[in-house]
N, C-alpha and C positions, 0 to 999 in steps of 0.2 A: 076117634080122629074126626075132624072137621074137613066137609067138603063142599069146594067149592064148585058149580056148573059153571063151564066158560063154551062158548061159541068157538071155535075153531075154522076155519077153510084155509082148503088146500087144493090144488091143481089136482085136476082128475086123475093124470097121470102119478102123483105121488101118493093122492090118496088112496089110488090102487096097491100100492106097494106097500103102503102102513098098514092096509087092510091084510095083507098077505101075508107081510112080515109078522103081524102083531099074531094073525093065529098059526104060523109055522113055532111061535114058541111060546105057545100057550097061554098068550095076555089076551085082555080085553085091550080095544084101540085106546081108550085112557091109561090103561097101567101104561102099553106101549110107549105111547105120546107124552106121558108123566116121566117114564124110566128118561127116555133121550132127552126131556128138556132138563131132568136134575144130571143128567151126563154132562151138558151145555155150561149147565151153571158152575158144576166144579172146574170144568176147564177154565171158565174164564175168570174164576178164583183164585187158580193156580195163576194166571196170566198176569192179574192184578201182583199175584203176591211176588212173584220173579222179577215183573216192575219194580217194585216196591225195593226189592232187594240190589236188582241193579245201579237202582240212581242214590244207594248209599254203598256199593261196593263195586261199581264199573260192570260193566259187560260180562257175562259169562263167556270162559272163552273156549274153544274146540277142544281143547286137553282135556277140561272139567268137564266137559257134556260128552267127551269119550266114556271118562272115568265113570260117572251117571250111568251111560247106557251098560255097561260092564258088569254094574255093579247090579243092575234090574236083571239081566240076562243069568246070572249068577247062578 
């Protein structure tokens, strides 16, 4: 695997809590910061792609986003 070094900065106050977070479960501050930003990316993949789905089939509406949540909880 290929890596790359990036510069990062964060607010003291959060980079305390990345630092905290990251060794409460067992990462280094990179895996950490790597895990949440490819969390980031699928969400806004999924966001893309439910756009994508909307402006060729309307709106999802309350009934179907019941059904969804139903059927996760399952």
């Amino acid at each position: 695997m290929t890596v790359d070094k990036l510069s990062l900065s964060f607010e003291s106050s959060l980079a305390r809590r990345i630092r905290r977070a990251a060794k409460s479960s067992g990462q280094s501050v990179s895996a950490f910061v790597a895990d949440a930003v490819e969390h980031r990316l699928k969400l806004e993949a999924a966001k893309s792609l439910i756009g994508e789905w909307e402006a060729e089939h309307g709106e999802i509406s309350e009934r179907e986003m019941a059904a969804v949540r139903k059927r996760w909880r399952g």
